[in-house]
N, C-alpha and C positions, 0 to 999 in steps of 0.2 A: 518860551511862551508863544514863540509865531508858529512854532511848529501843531501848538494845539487847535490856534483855528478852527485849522478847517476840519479836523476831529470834530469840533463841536459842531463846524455847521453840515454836517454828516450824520449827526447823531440826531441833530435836531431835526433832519429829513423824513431821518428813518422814524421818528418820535411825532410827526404830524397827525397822524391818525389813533394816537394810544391812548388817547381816552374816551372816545366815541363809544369803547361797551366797556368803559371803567364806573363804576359809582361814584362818582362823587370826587372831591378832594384826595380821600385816602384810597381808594381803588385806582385811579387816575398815578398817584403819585408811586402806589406798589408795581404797578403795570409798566410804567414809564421807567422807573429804576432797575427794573426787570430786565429790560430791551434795551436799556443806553449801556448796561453791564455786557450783556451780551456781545452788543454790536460793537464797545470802544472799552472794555475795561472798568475800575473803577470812577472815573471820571465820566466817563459814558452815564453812569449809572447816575451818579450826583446830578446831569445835567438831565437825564433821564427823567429823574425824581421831579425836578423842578418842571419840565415841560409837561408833564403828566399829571403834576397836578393842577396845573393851572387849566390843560386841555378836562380835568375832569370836574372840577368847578362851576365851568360855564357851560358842560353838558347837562350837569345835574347826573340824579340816581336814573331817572329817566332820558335818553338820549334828545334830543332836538326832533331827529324823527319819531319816535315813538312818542310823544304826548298829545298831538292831536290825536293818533288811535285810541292811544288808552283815557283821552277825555269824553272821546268817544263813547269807550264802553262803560265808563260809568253813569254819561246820562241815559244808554239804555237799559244800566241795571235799576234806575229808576230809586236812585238812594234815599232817604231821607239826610235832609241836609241841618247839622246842628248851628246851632246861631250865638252868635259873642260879640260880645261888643266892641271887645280888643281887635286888635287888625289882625289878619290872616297873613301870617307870615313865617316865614324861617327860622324856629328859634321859641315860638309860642309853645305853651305847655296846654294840652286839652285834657279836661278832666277825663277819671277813668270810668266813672259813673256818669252815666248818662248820655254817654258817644258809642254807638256802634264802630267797632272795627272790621274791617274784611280784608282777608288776604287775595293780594294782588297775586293774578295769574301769575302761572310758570312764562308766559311766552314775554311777559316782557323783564324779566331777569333783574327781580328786585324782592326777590321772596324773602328776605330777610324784615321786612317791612310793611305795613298794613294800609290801608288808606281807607279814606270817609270822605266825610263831605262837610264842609263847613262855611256857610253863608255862600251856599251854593257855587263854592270851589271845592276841586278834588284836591285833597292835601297827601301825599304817603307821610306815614307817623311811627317814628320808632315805639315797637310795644311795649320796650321797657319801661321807656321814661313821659311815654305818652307827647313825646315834643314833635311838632310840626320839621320831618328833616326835605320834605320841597314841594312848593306849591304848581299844581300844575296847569300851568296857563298853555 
């Protein structure tokens, strides 16, 4: 067991930066499993998984640097912003009538995903399900 150590705090070196252009939880945790595989093996991989996703949680779909830009560009796209009473959050479901959706550019690497505007926050919103997946402050 001592011998694994410092495997792990090796791996978790190499794993500092693997979520930074991972999406989210699940992109963070495939990316990091990816790379802890690589660099130590199975084990690599498990601890991989776990620092990956935790580094892609607190990035978000959107990285830390990319949201001032891209809050940017949506108050110059000049959106109309829909209004609810509920709170604007992670997890909220916006109707399908009555919200415009746009797709978010290619450059900030979330095209799988739509965004709006609601109570004059930029939200991106899964287009299947219509749910709020990150608000972008």
């Amino acid at each position: 067991m001592r011998n694994m150590l410092p495997k792990c705090a090796i791996i978790l070196a190499l794993l500092a930066p693997v979520g930074a252009g991972a999406q989210g939880v699940v992109g963070g945790a495939a990316n990091g499993a990816e790379r802890g595989n690589d660099a130590a093996g199975p084990i690599g991989g498990v601890v991989g998984g776990a620092v990956g996703a935790v580094t892609g949680a607190v990035n978000g779909l959107l990285g830390i640097d990319e949201r001032p830009r891209f809050r940017e560009y949506v108050v110059r796209e000049h959106r109309p912003s829909y209004r609810m009473t509920e709170a604007v959050e992670v997890g909220a479901v916006l109707p399908a009538d009555g919200v415009t959706y746009y797709e978010v550019p290619r450059e900030y690497g979330v095209t799988r995903y739509r965004y709006t505007v609601v109570n004059d926050e930029p939200v991106l919103v899964d287009p299947g399900t219509h749910r709020i997946v990150q608000v972008v402050e």
